[in-house]
C-alpha positions as CSV (number, residue, x, y, z in Angstrom):
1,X,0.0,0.0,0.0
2,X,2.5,2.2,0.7
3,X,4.4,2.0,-2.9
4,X,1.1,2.4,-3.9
5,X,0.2,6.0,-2.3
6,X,3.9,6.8,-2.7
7,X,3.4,6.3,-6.8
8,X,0.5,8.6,-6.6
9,X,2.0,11.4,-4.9
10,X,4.6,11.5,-7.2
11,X,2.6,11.3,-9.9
12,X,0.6,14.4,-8.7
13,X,2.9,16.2,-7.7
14,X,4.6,16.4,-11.2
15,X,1.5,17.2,-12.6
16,X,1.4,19.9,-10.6
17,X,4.2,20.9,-12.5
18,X,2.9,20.4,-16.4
19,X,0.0,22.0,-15.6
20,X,1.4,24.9,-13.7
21,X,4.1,25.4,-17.0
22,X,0.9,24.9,-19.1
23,X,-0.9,27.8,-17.4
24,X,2.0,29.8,-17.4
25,X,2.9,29.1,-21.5
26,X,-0.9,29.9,-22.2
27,X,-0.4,33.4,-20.2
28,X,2.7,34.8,-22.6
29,X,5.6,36.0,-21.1
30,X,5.7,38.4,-17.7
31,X,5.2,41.7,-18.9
32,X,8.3,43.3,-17.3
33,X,8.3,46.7,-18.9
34,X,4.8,47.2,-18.4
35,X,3.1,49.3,-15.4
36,X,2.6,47.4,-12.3
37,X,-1.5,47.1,-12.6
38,X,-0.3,45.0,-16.1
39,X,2.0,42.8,-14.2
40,X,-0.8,42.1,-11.2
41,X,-3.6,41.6,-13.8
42,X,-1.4,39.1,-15.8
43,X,-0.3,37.1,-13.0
44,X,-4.7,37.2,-11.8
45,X,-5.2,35.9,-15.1
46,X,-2.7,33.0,-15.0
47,X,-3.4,31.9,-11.4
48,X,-7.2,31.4,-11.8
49,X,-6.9,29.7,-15.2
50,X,-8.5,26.2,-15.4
51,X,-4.4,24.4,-15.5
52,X,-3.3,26.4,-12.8
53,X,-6.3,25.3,-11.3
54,X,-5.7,21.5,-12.1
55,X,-2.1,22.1,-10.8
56,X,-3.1,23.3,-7.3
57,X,-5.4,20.3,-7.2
58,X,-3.0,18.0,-8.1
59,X,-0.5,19.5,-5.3
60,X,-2.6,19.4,-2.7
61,X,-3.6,15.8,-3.1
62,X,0.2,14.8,-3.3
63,X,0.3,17.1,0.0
64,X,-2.3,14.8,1.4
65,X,-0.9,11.4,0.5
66,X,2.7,12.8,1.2
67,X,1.7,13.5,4.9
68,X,0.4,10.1,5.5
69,X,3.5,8.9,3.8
70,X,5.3,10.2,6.5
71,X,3.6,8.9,9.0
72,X,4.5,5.0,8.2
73,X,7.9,5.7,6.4
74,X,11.5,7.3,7.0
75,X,12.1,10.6,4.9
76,X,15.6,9.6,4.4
77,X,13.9,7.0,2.0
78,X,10.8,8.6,0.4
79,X,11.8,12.3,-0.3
80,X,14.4,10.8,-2.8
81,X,12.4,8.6,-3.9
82,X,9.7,11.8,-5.1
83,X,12.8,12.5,-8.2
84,X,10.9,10.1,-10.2
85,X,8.7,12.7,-10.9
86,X,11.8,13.8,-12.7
87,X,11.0,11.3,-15.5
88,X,7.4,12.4,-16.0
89,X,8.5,16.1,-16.6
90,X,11.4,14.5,-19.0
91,X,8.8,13.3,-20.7
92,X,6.7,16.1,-21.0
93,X,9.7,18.0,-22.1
94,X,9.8,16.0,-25.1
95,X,5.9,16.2,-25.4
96,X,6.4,20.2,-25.4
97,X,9.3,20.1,-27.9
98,X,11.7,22.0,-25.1
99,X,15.2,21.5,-25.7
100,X,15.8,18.1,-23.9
101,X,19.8,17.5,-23.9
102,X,21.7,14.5,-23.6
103,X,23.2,15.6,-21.2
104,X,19.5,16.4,-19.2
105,X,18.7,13.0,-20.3
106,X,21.9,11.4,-18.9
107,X,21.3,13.5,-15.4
108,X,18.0,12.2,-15.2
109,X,18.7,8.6,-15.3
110,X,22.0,8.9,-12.9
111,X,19.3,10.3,-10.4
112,X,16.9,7.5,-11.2
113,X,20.2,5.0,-11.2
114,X,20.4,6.9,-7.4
115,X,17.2,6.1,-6.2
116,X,17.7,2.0,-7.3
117,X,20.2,1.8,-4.6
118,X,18.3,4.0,-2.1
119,X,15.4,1.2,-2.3
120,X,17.5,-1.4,-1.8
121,X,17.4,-0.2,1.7
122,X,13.8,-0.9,2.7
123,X,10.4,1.1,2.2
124,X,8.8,1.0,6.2
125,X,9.9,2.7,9.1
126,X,10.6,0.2,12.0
């Protein structure tokens, strides 16, 4: 069960950040050079947008499952465990058509490669 909840919240929690970049691609750039009224209207605009919307969602249910996480399991083990949430926005970077390296590639999977041997230590809390 735990896995299980632990899957979700990283799931969500990268969501989060899809949709939050979503919201923010569909806003346009800040308007830097514009009065401040502009810049407060813009950012209005983006934060209660349907994504940014679907983003806070998505965080606060990984905020949900993540405190009952830590409730059965040692941080030591799980936070590092949430950087396979990595992977999902690697993939959405090549969904976007952002400029996904090699090299961003090869970071990626020496964090996942990390997080292989962090498991082999155990999931529960004693």
């Amino acid at each position: 069960m735990v896995w299980f909840v632990l899957s979700i919240a990283i799931i969500l929690g990268a969501l989060g950040q899809v949709f939050m970049k979503e919201a923010m691609k569909l806003s346009g750039p800040i308007p830097m050079g514009s009065p401040s009224g502009d810049i407060f209207f813009y950012f209005i605009h983006a934060l209660f947008s349907i994504r940014m919307t679907l983003a806070a969602l998505s965080y606060g249910l990984s905020f949900i499952l993540w405190l009952g996480l830590l409730s059965v399991a040692d941080l030591s083990l799980i936070r590092p465990l949430m950087s396979f949430g990595y992977l999902i926005t690697l993939a959405y970077g090549f969904y976007a058509g952002e400029n996904v390296t090699f090299e961003r590639v090869a970071g990626t999977l020496l964090i996942v490669l990390g997080i292989f041997f962090i498991t082999r230590s155990g999931l529960v809390s004693s």
